[in-house]
N, CA and C atoms of all chains as a GROMACS GRO file, in nm:
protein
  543
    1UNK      N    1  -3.614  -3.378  -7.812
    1UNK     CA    2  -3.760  -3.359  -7.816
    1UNK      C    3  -3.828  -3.496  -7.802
    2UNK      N    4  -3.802  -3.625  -7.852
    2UNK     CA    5  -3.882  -3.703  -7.924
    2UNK      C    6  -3.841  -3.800  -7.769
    3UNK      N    7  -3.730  -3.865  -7.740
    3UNK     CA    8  -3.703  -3.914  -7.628
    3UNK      C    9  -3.783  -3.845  -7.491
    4UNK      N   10  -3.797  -3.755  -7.486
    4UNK     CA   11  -3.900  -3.756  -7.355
    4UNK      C   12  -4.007  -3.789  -7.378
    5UNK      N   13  -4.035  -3.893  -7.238
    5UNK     CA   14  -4.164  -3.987  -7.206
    5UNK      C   15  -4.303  -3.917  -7.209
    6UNK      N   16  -4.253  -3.780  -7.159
    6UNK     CA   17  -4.380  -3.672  -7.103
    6UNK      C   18  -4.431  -3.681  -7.255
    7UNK      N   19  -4.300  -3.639  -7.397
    7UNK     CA   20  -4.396  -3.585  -7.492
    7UNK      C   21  -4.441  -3.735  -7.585
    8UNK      N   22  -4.387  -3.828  -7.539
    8UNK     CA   23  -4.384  -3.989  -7.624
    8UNK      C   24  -4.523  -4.028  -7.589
    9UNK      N   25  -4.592  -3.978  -7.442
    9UNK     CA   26  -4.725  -4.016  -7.351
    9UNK      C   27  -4.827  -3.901  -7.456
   10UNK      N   28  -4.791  -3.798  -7.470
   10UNK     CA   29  -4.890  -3.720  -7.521
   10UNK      C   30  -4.901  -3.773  -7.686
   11UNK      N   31  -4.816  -3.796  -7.745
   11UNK     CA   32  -4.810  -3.796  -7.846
   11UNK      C   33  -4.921  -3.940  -7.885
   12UNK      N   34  -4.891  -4.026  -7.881
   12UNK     CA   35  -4.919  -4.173  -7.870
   12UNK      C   36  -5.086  -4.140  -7.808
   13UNK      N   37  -5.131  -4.030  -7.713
   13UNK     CA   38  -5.268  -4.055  -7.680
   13UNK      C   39  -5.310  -3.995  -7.723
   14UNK      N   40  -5.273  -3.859  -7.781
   14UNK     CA   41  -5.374  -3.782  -7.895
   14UNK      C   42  -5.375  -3.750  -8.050
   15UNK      N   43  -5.244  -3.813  -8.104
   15UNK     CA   44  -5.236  -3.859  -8.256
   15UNK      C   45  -5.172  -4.010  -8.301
   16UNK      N   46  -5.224  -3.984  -8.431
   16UNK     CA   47  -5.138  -4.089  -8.490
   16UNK      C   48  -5.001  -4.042  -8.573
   17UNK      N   49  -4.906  -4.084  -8.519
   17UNK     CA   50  -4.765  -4.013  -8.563
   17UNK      C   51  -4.764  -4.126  -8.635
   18UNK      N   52  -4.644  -3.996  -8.756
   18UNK     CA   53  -4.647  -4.091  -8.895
   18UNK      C   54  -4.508  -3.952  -8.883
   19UNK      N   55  -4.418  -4.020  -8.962
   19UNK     CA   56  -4.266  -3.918  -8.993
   19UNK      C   57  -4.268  -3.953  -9.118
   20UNK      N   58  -4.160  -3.870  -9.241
   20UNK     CA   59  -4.112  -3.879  -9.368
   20UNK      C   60  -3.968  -3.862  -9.330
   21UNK      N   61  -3.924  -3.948  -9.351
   21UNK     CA   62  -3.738  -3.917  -9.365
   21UNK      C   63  -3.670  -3.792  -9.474
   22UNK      N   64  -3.628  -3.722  -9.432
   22UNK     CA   65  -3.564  -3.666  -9.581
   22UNK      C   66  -3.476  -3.731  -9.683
   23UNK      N   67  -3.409  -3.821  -9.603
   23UNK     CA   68  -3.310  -3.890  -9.690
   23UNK      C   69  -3.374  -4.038  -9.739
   24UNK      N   70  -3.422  -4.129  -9.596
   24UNK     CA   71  -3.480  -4.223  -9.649
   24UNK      C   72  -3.628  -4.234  -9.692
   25UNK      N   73  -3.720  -4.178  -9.712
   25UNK     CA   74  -3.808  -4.143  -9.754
   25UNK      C   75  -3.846  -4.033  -9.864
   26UNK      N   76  -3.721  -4.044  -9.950
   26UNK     CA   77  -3.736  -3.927 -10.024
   26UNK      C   78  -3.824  -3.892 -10.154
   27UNK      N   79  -3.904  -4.025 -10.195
   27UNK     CA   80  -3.977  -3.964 -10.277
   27UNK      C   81  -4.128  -3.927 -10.179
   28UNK      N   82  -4.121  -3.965 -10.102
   28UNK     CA   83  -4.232  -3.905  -9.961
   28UNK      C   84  -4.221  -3.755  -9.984
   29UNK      N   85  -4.090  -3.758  -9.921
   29UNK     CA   86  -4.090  -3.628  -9.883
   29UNK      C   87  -4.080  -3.508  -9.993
   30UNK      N   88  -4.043  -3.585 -10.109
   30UNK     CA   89  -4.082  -3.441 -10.192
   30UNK      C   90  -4.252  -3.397 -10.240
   31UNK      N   91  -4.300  -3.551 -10.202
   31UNK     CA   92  -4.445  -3.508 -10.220
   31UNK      C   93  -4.536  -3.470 -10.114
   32UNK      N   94  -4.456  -3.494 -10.015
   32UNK     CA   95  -4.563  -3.434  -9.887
   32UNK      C   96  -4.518  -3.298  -9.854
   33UNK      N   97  -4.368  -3.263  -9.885
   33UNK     CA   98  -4.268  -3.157  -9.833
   33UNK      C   99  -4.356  -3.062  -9.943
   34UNK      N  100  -4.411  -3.057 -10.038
   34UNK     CA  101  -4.444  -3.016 -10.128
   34UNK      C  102  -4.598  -2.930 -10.087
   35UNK      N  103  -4.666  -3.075 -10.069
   35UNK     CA  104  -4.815  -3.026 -10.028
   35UNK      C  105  -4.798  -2.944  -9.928
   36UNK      N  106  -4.733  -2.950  -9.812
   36UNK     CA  107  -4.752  -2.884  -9.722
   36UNK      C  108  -4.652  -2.795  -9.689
   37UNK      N  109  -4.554  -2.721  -9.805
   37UNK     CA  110  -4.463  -2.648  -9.792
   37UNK      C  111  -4.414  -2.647  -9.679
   38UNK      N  112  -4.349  -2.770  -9.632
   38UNK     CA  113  -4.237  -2.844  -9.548
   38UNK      C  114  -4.069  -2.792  -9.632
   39UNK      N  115  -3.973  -2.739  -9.628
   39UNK     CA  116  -3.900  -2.675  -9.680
   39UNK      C  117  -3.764  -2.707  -9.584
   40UNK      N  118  -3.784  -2.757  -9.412
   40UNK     CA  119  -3.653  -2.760  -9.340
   40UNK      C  120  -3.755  -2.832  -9.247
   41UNK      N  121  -3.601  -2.912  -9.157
   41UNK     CA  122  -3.633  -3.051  -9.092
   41UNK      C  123  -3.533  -2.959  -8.946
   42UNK      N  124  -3.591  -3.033  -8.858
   42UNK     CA  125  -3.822  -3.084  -8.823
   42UNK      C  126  -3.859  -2.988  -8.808
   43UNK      N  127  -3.965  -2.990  -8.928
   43UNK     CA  128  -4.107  -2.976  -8.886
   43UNK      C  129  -4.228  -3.061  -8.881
   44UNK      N  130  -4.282  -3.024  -8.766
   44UNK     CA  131  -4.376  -3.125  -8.712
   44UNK      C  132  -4.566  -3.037  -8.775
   45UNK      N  133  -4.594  -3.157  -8.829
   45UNK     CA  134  -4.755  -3.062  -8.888
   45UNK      C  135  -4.857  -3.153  -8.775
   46UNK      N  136  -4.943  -3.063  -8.723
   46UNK     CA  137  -5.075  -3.117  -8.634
   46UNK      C  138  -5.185  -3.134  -8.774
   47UNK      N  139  -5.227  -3.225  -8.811
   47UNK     CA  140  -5.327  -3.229  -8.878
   47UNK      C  141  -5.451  -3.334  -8.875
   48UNK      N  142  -5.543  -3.247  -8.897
   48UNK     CA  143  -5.706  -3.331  -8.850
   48UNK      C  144  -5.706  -3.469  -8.960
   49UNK      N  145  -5.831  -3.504  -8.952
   49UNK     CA  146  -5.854  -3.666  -9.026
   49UNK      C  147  -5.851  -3.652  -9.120
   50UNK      N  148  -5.879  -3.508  -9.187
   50UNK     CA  149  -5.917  -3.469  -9.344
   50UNK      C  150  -5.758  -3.466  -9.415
   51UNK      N  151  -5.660  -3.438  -9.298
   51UNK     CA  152  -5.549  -3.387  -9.313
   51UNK      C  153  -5.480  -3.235  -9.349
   52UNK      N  154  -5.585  -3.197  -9.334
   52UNK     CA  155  -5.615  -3.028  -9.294
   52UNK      C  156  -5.492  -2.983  -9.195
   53UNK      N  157  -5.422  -2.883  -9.212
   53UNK     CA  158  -5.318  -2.812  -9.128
   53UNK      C  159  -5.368  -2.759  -9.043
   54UNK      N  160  -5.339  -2.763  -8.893
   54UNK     CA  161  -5.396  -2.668  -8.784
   54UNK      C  162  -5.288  -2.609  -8.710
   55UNK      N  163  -5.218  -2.674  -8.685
   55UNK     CA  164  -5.062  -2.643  -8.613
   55UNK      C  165  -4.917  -2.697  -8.685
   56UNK      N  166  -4.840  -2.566  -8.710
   56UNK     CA  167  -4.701  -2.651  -8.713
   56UNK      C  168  -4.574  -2.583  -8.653
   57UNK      N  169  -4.521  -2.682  -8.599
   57UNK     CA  170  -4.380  -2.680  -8.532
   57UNK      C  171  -4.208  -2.699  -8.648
   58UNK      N  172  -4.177  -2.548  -8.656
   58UNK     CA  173  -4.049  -2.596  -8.720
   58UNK      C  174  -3.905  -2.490  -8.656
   59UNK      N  175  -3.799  -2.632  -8.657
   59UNK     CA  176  -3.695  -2.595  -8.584
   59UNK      C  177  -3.684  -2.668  -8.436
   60UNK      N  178  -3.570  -2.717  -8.412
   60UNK     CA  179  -3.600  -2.781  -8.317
   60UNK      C  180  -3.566  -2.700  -8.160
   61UNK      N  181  -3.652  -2.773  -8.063
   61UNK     CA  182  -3.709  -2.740  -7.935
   61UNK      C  183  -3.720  -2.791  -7.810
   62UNK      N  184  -3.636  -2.787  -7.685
   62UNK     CA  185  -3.645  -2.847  -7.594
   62UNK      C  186  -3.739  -2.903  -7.543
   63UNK      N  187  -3.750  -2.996  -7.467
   63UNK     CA  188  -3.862  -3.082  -7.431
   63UNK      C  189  -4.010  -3.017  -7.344
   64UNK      N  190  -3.981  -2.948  -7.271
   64UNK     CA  191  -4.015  -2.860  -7.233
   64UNK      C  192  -4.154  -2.766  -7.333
   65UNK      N  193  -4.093  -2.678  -7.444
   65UNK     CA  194  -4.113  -2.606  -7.529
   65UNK      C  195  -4.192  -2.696  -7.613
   66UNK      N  196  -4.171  -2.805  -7.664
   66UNK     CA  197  -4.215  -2.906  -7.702
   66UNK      C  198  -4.324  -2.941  -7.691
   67UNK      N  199  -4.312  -3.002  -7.599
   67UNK     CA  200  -4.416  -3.031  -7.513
   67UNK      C  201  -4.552  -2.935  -7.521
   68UNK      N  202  -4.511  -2.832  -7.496
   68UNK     CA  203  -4.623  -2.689  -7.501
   68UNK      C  204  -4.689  -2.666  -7.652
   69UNK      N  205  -4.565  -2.637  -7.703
   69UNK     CA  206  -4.638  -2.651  -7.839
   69UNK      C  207  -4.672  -2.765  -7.898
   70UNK      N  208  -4.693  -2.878  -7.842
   70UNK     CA  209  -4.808  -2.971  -7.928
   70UNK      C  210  -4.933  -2.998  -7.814
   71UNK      N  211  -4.908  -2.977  -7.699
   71UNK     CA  212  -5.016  -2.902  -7.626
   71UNK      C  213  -5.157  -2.801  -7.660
   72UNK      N  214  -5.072  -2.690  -7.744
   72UNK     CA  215  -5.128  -2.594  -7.797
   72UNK      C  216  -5.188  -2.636  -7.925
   73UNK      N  217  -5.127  -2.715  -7.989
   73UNK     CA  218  -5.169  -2.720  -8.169
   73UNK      C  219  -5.346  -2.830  -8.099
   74UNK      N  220  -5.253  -2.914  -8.067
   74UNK     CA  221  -5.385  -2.983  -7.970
   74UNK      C  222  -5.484  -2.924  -7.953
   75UNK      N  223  -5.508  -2.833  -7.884
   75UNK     CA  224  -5.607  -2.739  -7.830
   75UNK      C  225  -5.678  -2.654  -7.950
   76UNK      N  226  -5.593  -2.634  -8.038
   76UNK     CA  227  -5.617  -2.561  -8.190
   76UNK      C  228  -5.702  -2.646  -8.216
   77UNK      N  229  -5.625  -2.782  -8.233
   77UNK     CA  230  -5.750  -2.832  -8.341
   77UNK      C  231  -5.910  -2.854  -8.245
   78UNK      N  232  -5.873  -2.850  -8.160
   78UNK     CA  233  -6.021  -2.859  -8.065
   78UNK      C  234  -6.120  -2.713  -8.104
   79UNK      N  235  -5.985  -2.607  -8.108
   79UNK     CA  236  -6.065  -2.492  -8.137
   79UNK      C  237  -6.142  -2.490  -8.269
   80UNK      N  238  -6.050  -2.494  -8.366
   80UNK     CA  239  -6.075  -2.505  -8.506
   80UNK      C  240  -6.216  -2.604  -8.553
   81UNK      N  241  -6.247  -2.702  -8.437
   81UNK     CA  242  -6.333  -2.790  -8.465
   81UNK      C  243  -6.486  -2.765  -8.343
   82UNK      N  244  -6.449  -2.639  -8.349
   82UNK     CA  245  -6.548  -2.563  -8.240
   82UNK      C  246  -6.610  -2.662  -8.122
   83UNK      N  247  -6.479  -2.703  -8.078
   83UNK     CA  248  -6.539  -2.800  -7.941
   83UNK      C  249  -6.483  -2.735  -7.864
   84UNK      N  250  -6.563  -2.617  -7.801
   84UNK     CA  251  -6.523  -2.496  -7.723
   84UNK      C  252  -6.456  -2.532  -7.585
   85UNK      N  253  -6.526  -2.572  -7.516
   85UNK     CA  254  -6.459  -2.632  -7.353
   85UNK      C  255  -6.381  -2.707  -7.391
   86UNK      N  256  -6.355  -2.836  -7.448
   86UNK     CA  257  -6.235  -2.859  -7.494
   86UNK      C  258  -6.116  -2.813  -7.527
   87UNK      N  259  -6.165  -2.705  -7.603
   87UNK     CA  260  -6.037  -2.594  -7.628
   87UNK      C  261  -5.982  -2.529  -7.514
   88UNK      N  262  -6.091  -2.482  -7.467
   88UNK     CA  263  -6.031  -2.399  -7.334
   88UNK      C  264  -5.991  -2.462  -7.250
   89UNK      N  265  -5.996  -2.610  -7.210
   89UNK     CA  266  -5.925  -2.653  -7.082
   89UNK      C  267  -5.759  -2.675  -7.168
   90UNK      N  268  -5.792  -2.727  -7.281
   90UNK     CA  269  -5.672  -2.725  -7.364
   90UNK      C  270  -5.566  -2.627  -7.306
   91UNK      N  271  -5.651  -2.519  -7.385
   91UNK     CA  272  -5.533  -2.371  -7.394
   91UNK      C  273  -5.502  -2.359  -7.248
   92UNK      N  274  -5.578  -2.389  -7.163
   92UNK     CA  275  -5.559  -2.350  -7.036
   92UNK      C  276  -5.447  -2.427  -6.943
   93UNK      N  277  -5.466  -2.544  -6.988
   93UNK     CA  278  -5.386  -2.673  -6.930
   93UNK      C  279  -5.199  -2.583  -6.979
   94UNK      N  280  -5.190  -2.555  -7.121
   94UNK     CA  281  -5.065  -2.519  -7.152
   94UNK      C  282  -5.003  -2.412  -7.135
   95UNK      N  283  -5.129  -2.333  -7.016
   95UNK     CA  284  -5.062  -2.172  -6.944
   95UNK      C  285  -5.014  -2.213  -6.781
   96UNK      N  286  -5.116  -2.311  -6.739
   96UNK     CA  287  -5.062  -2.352  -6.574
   96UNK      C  288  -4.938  -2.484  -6.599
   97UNK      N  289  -4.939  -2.578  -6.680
   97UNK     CA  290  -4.833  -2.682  -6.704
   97UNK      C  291  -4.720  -2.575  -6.735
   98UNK      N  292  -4.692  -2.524  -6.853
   98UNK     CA  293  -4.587  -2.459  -6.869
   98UNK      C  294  -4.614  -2.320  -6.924
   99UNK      N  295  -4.622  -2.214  -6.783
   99UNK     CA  296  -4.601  -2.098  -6.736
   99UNK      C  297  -4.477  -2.001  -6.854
  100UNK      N  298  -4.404  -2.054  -6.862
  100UNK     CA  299  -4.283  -1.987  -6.852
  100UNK      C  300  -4.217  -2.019  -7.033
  101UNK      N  301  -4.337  -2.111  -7.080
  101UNK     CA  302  -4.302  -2.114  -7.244
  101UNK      C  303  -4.379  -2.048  -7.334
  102UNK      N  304  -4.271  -2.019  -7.437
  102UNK     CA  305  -4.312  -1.895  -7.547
  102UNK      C  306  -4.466  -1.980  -7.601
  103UNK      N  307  -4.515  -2.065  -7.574
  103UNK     CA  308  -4.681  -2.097  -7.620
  103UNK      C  309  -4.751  -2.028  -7.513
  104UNK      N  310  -4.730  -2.026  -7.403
  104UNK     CA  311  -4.828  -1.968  -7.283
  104UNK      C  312  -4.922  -1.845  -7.318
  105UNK      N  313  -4.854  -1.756  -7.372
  105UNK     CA  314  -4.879  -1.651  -7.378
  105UNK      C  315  -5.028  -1.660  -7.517
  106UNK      N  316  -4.981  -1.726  -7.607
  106UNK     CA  317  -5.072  -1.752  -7.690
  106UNK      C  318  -5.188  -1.842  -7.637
  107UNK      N  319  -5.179  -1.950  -7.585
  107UNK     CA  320  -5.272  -2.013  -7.488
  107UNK      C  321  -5.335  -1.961  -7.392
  108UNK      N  322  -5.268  -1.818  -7.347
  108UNK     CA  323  -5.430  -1.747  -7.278
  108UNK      C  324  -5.500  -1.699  -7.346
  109UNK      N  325  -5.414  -1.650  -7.452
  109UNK     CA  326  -5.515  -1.540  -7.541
  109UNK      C  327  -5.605  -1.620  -7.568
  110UNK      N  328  -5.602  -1.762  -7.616
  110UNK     CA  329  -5.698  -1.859  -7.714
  110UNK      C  330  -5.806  -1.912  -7.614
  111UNK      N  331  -5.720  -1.883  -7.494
  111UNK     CA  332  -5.865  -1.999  -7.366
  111UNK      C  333  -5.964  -1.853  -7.350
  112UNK      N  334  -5.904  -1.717  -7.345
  112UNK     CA  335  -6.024  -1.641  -7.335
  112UNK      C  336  -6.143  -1.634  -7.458
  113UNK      N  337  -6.055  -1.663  -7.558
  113UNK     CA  338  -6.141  -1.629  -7.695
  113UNK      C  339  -6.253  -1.765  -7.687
  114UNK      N  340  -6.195  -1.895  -7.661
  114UNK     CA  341  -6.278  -1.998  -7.657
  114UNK      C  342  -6.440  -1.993  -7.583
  115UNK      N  343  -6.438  -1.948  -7.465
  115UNK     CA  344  -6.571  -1.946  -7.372
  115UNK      C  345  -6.647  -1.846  -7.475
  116UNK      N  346  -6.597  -1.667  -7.506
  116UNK     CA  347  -6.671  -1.603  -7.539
  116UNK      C  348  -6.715  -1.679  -7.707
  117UNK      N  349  -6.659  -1.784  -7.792
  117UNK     CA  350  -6.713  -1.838  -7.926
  117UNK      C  351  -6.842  -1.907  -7.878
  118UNK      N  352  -6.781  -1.973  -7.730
  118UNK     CA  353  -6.917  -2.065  -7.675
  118UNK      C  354  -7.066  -2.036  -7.645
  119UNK      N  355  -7.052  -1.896  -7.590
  119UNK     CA  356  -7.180  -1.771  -7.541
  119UNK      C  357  -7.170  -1.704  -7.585
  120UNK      N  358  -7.105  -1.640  -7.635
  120UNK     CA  359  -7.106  -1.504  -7.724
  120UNK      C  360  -7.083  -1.367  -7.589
  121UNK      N  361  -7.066  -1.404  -7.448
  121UNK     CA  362  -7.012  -1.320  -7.346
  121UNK      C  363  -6.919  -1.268  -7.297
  122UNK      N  364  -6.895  -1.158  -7.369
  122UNK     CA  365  -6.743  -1.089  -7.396
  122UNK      C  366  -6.671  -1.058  -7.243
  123UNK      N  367  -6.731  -1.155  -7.129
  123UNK     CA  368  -6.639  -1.147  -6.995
  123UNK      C  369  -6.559  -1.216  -7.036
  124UNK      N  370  -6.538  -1.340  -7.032
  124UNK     CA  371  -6.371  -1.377  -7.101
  124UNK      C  372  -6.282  -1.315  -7.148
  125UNK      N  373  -6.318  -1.265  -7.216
  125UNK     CA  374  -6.237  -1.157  -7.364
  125UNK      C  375  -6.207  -1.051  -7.240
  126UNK      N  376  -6.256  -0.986  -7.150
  126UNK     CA  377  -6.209  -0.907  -7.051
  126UNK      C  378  -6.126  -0.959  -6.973
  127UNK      N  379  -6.162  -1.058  -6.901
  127UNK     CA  380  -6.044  -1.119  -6.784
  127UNK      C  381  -5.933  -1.111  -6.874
  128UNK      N  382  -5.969  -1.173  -6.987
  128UNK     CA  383  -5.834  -1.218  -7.064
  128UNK      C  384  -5.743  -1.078  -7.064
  129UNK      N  385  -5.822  -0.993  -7.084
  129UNK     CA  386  -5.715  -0.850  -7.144
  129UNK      C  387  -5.696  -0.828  -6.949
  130UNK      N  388  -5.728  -0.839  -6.901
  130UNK     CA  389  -5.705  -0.801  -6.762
  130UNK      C  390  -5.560  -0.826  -6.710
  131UNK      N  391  -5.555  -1.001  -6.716
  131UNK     CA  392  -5.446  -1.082  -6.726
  131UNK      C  393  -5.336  -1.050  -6.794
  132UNK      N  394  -5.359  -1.000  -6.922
  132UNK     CA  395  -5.229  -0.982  -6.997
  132UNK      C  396  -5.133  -0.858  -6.925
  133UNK      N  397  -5.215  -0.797  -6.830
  133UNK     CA  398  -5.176  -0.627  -6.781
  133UNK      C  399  -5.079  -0.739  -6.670
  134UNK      N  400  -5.092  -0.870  -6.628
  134UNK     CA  401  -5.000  -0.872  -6.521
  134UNK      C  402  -4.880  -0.983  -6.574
  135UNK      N  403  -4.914  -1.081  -6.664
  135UNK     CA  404  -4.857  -1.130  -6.711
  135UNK      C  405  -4.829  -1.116  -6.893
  136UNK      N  406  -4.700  -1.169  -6.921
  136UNK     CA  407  -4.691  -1.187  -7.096
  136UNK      C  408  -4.673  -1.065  -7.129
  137UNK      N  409  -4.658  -0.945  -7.025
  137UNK     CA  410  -4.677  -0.812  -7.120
  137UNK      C  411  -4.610  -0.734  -7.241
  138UNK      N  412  -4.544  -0.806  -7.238
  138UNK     CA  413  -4.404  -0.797  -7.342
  138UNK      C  414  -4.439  -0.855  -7.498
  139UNK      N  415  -4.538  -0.961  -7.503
  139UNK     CA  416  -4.572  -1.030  -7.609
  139UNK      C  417  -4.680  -0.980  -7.720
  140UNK      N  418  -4.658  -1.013  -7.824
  140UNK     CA  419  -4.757  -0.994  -7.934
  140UNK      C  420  -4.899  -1.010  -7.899
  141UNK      N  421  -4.920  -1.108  -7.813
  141UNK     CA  422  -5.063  -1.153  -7.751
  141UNK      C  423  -5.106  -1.040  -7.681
  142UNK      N  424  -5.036  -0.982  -7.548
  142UNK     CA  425  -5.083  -0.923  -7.472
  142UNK      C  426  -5.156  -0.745  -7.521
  143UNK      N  427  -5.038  -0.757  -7.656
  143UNK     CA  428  -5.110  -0.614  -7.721
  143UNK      C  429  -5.227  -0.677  -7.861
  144UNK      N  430  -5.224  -0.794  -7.911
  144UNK     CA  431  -5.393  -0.854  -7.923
  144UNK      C  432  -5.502  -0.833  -7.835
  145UNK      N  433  -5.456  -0.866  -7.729
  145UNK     CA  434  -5.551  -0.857  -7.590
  145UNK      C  435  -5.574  -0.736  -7.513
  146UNK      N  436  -5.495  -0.609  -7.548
  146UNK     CA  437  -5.481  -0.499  -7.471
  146UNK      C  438  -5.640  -0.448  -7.544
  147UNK      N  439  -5.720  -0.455  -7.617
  147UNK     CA  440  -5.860  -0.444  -7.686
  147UNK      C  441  -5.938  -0.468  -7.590
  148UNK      N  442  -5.921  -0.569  -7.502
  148UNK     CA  443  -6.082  -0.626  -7.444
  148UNK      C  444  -6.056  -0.567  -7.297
  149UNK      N  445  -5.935  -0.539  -7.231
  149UNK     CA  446  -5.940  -0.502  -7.110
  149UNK      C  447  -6.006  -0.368  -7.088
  150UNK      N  448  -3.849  -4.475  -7.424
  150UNK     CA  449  -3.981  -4.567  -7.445
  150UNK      C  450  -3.971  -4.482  -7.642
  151UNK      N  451  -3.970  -4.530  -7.770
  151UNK     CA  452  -4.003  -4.469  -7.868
  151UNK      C  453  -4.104  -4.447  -7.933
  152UNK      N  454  -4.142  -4.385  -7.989
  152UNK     CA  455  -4.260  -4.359  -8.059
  152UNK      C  456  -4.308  -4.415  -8.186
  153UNK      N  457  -4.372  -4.507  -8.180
  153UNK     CA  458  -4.412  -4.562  -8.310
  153UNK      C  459  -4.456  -4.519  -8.446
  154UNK      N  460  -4.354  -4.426  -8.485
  154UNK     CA  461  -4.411  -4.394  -8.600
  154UNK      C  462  -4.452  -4.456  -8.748
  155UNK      N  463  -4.526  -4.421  -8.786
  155UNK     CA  464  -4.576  -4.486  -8.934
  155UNK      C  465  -4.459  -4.406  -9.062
  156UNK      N  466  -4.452  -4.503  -9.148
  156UNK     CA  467  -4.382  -4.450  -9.223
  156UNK      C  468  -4.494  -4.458  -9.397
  157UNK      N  469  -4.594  -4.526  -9.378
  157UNK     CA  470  -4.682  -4.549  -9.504
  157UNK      C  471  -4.811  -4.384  -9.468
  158UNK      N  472  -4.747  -4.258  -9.531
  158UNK     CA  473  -4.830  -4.123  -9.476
  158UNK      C  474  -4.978  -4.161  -9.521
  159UNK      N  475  -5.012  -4.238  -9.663
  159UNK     CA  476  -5.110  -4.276  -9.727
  159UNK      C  477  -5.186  -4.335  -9.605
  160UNK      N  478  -5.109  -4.434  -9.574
  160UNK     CA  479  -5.180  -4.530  -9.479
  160UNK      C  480  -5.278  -4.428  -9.363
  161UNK      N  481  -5.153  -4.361  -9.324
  161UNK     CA  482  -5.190  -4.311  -9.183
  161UNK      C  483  -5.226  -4.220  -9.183
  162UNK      N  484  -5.284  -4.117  -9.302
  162UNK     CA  485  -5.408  -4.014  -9.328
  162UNK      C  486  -5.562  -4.107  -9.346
  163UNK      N  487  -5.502  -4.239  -9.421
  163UNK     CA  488  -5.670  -4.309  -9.472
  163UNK      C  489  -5.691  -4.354  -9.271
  164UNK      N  490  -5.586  -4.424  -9.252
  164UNK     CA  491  -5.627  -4.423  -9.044
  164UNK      C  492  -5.664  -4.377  -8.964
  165UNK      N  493  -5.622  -4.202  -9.018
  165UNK     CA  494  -5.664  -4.114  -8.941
  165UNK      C  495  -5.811  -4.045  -8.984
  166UNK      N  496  -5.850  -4.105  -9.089
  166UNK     CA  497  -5.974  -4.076  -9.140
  166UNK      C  498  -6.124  -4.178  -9.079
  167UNK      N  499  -6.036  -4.316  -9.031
  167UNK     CA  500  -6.122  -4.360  -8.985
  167UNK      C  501  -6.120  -4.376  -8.869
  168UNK      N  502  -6.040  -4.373  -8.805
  168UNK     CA  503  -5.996  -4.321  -8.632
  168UNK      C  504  -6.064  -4.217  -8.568
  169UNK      N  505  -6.076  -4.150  -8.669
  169UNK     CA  506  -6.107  -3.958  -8.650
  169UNK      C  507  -6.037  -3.928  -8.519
  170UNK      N  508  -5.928  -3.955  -8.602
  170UNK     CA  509  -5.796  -3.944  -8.444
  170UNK      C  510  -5.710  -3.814  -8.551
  171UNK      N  511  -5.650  -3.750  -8.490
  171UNK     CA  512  -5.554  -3.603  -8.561
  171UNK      C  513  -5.376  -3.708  -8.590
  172UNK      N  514  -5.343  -3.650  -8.672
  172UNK     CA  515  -5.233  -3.716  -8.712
  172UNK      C  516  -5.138  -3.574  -8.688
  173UNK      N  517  -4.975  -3.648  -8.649
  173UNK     CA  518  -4.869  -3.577  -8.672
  173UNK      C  519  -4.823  -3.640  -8.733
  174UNK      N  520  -4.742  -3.535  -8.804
  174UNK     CA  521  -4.644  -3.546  -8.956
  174UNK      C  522  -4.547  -3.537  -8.950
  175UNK      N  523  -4.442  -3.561  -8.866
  175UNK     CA  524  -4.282  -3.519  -8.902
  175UNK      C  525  -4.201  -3.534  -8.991
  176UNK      N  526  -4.145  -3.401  -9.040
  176UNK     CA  527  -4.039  -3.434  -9.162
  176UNK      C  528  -3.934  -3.413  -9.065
  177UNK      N  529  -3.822  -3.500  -9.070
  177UNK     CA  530  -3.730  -3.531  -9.012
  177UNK      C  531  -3.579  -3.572  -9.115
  178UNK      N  532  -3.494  -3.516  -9.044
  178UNK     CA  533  -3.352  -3.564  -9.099
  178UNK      C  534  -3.243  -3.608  -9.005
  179UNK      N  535  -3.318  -3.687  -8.861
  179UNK     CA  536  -3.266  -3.726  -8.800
  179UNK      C  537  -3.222  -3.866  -8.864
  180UNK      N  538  -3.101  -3.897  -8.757
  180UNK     CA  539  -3.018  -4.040  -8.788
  180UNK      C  540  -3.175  -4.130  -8.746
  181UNK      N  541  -3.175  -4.219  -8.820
  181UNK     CA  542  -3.249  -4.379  -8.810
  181UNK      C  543  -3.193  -4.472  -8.732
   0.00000   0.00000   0.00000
């Protein structure tokens, strides 16, 4: 995961990474493993300035997969911090970059929901359910989304 | 190329407070 450049470039331009060792950091980690019911290694927490939880990654994940899901948590916290177009190019960026990873599917659902938080114009929320009829159909998302089509 | 991680979390929540940059957290039990 951590050796690819792709996710070393993302990482480095949109947080500040900070790790807890389990072994060498261990009175860290029983107090952070604690706060944030961290329980098995790695898990990776996305968290805002407040240090607020928005995304977390646990179990490890090809680079690829990786990649997507901190893509996505990314885009979360954009959502979560109602910077709507932000979000949506976000979510959107992590359905055309990587198509074919188990985040995709959740990243359409979230880029349709984003525009309609922005206007309150439930066409998004339609395309979106439209889309799911050709892609993802198999997924938890697409029967979230089977509502708006 | 590695990733510079912080190992002071104190530090790098009060950083990320004045950055108003998002922080990742890894708990890790990889080799050092």
């Amino acid at each position: 995961m951590w050796p690819d450049d792709r996710v070393v470039r993302f990482v480095e331009e949109n947080f500040l990474p900070a790790r807890v060792h389990v072994k060498e950091d261990a009175e860290l980690f029983q107090r952070y493993g604690e706060r944030y019911k961290a329980a098995w290694t790695p898990t990776i927490l996305l968290l805002d300035a407040d240090g607020v939880e928005h995304h977390r990654i646990e179990g490890f994940l090809p680079a690829d997969d990786f990649l997507a899901q901190l893509m996505l948590g990314r885009a979360r916290l954009a959502f979560d911090q109602q910077q709507w177009a932000d979000a949506e190019r976000r979510f959107k960026e992590v359905v055309e970059r990587f198509p074919d990873s188990d985040a995709a599917a959740e990243a359409l659902y979230w880029a349709g929901v984003a525009p309609y938080k922005a206007t309150g114009d439930p066409a998004s929320l339609k395309a979106t359910g439209q889309a799911f009829k050709r892609r993802y159909r198999d997924t938890p998302w697409a029967k979230k989304a089977s509502v708006w089509a | 190329m590695p990733i510079n991680f912080r190992h002071d979390v104190d530090q790098a929540l009060k950083d990320a407070k004045t950055q108003h940059k998002p922080l990742l957290l890894d708990f890790s039990a990889a080799p050092m």
